[in-house]
C-alpha positions in Angstrom: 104.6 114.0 74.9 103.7 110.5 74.1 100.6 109.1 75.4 102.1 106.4 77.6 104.1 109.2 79.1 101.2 111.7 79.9 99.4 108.4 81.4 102.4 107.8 84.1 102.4 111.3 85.0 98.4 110.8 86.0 99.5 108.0 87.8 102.2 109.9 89.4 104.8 107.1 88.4 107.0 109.6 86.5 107.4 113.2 86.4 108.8 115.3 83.2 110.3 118.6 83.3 112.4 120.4 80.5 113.5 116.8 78.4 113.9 115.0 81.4 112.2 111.8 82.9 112.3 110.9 86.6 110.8 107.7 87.8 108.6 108.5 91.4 107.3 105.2 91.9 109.6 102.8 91.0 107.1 99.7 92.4 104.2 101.2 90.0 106.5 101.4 87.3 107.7 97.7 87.6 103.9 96.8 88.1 103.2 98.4 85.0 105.7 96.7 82.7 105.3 94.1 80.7 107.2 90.6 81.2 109.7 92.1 78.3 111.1 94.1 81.5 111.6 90.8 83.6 113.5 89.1 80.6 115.7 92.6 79.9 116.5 92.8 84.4 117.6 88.6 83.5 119.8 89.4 80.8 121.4 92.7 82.9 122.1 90.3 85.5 123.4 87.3 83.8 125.3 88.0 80.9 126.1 91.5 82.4 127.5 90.4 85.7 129.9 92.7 87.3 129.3 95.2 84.5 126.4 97.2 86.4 125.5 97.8 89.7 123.3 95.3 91.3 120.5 97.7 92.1 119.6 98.7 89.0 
């Protein structure tokens, strides 16, 4: 398990089982990501309009 992945699980921002990644804090997580997370959420919602669902 990578580093960066063991760290969230302290954190209890994700949670691993079997291959798997689920997200538990979805807040943390975004206070946790870099502003490379901001520009990817822009581009979803801009040049990807209508393709996903708004909440993602």
């Amino acid at each position: 398990m990578s580093r960066v992945i063991h760290g969230l699980k302290q954190r209890n921002v994700l949670e691993t089982w079997r291959g798997r990644i689920a997200v538990r804090d979805a807040n943390a997580l975004r206070l946790l990501a870099c502003e490379c997370n901001a520009a990817a959420a822009r581009h979803f919602r801009d040049v990807l309009k209508g393709v996903y669902p708004a909440d993602i």
